[in-house]
N, C-alpha and C positions, 0 to 999 in steps of 0.2 A: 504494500500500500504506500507509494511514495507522494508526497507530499505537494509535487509536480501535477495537475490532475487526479488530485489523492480521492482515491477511490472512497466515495461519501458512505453508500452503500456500506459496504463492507465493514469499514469501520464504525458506521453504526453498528451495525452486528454484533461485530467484536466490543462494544462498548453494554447492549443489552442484555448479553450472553454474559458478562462480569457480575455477579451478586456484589453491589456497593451498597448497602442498607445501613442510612443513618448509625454512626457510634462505630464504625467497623474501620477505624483510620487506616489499616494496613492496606483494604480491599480497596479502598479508595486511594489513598497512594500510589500504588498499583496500577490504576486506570488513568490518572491523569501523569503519572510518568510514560504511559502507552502510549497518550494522543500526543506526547510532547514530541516522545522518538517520532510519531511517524508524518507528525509535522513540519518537527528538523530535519527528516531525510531529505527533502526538497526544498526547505527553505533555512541551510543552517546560519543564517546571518542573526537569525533570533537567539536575543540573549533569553535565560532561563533563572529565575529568583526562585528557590523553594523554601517553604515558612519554616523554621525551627523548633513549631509545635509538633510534638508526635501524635496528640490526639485530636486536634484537628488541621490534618493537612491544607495548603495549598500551593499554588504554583502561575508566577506570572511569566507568560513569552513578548517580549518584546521588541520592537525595530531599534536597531541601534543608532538612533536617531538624537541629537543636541537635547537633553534634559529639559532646558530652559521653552520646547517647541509644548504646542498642546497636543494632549493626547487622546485618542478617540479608543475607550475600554470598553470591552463587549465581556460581560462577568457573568458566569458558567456554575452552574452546582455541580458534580456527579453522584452523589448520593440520589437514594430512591429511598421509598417507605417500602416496608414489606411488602411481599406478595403473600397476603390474607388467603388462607385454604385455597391452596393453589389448588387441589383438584378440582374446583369446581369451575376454574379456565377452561374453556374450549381447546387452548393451547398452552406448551409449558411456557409459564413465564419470563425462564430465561432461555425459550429456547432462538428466540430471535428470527422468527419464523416469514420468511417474505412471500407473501402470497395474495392478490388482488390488489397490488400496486400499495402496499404496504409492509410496514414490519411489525410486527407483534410482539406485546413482552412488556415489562415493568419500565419501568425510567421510559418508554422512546419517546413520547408526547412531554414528559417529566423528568428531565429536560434533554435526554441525550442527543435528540435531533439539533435542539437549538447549542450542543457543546461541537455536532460534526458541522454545523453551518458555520458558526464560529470562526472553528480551529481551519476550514477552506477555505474561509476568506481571510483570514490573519496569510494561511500559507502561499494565497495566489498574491498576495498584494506588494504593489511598490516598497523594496526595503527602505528607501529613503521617507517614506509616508507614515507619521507617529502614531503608530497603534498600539495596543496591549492584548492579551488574553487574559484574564486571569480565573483559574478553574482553584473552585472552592469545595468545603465538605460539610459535611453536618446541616446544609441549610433546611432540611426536614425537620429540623429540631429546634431549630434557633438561629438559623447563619452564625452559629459558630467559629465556620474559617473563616468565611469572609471578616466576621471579626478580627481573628488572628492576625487576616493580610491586611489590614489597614491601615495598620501604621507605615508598611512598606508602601502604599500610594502614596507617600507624603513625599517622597523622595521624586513624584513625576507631576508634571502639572496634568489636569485632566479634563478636559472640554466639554465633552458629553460619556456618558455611558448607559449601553444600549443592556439590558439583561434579557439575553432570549427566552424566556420562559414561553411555555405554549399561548399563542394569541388568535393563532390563526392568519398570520402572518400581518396583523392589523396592531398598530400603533396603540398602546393604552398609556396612560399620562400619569397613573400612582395605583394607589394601592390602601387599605387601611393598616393602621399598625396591629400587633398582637402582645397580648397580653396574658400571661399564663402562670395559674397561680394555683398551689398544693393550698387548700382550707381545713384544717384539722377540731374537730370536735374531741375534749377529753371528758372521759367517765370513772366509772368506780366500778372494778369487778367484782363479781358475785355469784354465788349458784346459780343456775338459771331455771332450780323451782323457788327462790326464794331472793326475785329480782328486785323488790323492796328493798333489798338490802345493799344493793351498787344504783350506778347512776350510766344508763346507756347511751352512750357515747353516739351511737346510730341513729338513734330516737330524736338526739337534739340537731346531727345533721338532716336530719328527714323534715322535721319545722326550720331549719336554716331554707334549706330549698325550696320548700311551699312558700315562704314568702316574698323569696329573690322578684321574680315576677310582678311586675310592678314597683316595685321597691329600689332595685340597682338602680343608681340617679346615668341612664343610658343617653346619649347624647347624638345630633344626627346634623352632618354636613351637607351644606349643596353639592358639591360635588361625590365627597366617599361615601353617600351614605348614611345609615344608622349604625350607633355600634350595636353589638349584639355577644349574646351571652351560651354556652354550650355547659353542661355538667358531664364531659367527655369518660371518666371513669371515674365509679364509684367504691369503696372500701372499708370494710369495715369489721370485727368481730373475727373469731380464729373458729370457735365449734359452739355448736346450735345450745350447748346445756352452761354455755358462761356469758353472764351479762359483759359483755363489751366496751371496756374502757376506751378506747380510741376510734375514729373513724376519719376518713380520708376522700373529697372530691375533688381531681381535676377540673380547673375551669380554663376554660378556651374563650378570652373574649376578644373581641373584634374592636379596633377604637382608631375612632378620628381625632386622637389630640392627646395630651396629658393624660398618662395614665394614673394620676398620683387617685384623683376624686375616687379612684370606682376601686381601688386598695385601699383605702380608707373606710369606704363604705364596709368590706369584706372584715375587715380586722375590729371596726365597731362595733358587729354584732354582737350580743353577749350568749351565743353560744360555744363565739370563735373560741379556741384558746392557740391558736399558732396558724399564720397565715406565711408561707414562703412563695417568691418569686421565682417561677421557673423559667420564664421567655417575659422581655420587656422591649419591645420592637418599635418605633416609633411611623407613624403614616409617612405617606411618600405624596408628593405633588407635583408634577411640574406643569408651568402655562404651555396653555396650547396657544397661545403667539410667541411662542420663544421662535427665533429665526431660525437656528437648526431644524427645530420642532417641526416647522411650518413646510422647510424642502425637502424634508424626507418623503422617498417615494413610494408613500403606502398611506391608506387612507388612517386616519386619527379616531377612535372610539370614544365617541360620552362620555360612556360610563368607565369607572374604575377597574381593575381587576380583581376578583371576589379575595385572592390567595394574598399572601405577603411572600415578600421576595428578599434576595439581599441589597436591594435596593435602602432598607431600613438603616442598615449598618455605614452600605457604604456612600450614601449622600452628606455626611457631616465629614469625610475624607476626602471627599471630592471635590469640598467650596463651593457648592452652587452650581455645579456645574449643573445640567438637565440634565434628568434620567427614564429611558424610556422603556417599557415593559414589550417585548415585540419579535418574539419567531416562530417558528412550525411546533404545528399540533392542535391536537384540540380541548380545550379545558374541559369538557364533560368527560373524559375518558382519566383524566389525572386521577391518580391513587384509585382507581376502580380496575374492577373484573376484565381483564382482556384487553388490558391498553393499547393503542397504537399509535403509529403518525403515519399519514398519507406521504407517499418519498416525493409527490408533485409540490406537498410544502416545503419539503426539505430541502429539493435544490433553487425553487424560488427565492429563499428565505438564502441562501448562498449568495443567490445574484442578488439580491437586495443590501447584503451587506458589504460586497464585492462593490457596489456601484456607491454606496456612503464615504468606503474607503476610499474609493479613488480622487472623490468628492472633498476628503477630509482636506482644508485648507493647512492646519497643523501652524 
């Protein structure tokens, strides 16, 4: 697969066929030192920066181009969520299956298409033209890497950055942020024929959540939206005959702004007794009259994108620069049963990048 005409195809395969599932930094290391060989086979003028995290990788390719030029960054996840009871896929998950003008399998719509569209146009373009790659890990969990690599954008100036995530090869403008919080109820254990005698720890998160609803002071933008609230998993109690000191819900909310009000809210309750921060993500915006914005050659979407990206992490690294949510796939199929990407997005979404870079003033 050289990097000359690098076979798109293929190396998507080879990238879907890879089990990279959030927290697995080795497997993920692994794939994005793949696409880096087989994009240096044919364009070895790119310099290569790999993060010093072990647990959450990443890795930027760059034109070896004057530091002081702007640079136009196209940021990549390769992690995927689980393949949930793979047998009840039509096809194996990883088995990267090309059939009716598509590929089959976990990550291709999320994001792998949009890391092979990428990595062909970082490799077909002008070495003198200021680009970046940078392929990140963990961002199913929290953008992570990108985390990680953020302080190494500091060392490049950065003009715009484009995150392929699946769009459908149409322009989205942000995003809302994410906020994800462990809420703990504690109790008193006890027999459980003689549950008067402890205090059930389930009982009081089970009226914590009855009354969320209506109550979380929930907030809603012209542009992102409402934010919105999930009880994504529940926990609580070890065996049916012991009153249950402790109990445990994830929450997934969704938010246009400060997330300080709606942690406040959660830790005020007087059932709470321990509310921890697991993902603090902040929304993403950019104007749809920004000049880059406006001569990109793909239509511009209303609406927001329903997911968060690492867009969250990395717009306070990047200065303002715009950031735009925009490559192959289709969002209904992300983290579901039998995922795909259409390969007629995948080389469009090529050429679309292929013609920004050549575009790119620097």
């Amino acid at each position: 697969m050289a990097a000359a005409g690098l076979d798109r195809v293929a190396l998507l395969r080879e990238l879907v066929g890879r089990v990279t599932v959030s927290g697995d930094s080795g497997a993920q290391r692994d794939a994005m030192g793949m696409v880096t060989e087989v994009v240096r086979e044919g364009a070895p003028h790119l310099e290569v920066t790999t993060g010093p995290d072990r647990h959450h990788p990443w890795t930027l390719l760059s034109t070896p181009t004057d530091p002081a030029r702007s640079r136009l960054l196209l940021a990549c996840h390769v992690d995927t969520v689980p393949a949930a009871d793979p047998g009840s896929w039509q096809r194996d998950p990883f088995g990267a299956d090309l059939d009716g003008g598509r590929v089959w399998g976990r990550g291709t719509s999320d994001m792998k298409a949009g890391v092979v569209a990428a990595a062909a146009a970082l490799a077909a373009a002008d070495p003198e033209t200021p680009l970046a790659l940078l392929l990140t890990s963990d961002e199913e969990i929290g953008s992570h890497g990108a985390a990680a690599a953020a302080a190494a954008l500091a060392g490049h100036r950065v003009g715009a950055v484009v995150i392929p995530e699946a769009t459908g090869n149409q322009v989205v403008l942000g995003h809302r942020g994410a906020l994800w919080l462990a809420v703990r109820t504690a109790g008193r254990a006890a027999h459980g024929s003689t549950p008067e005698r402890g205090h059930n720890a389930v009982l009081d998160l089970v009226a914590l959540l009855a009354r969320v609803q209506g109550a979380l002071p929930l907030r809603t933008d012209p542009f992102l939206g409402s934010e919105t609230w999930n009880p994504g998993v529940v926990a609580g109690g070890s065996v049916p005959n012991v009153v249950p000191d402790g109990a445990e819900v994830l929450v997934d909310m969704r938010t246009v702004g400060d997330g300080r009000q709606l942690l406040a809210w959660w830790r005020d309750q007087p059932e709470v007794s321990d509310v921890e921060v697991r993902v603090d993500l902040p929304p993403v915006r950019t104007a749809a009259d920004d000049p880059w914005v406006s001569a990109l050659p793909a239509p511009v979407l209303a609406d927001p994108a329903t997911y968060f990206t690492d867009a969250s992490v990395l717009a306070p690294a990047v200065a303002g620069a715009p950031i735009v949510v925009w490559g192959p796939g289709t969002p209904a199929v992300m983290h579901a049963r039998d995922e795909y990407v259409e390969l007629a997005e995948l080389h469009r979404a090529t050429a679309l990048f292929a013609e920004v870079a050549a575009r790119w003033p620097g």
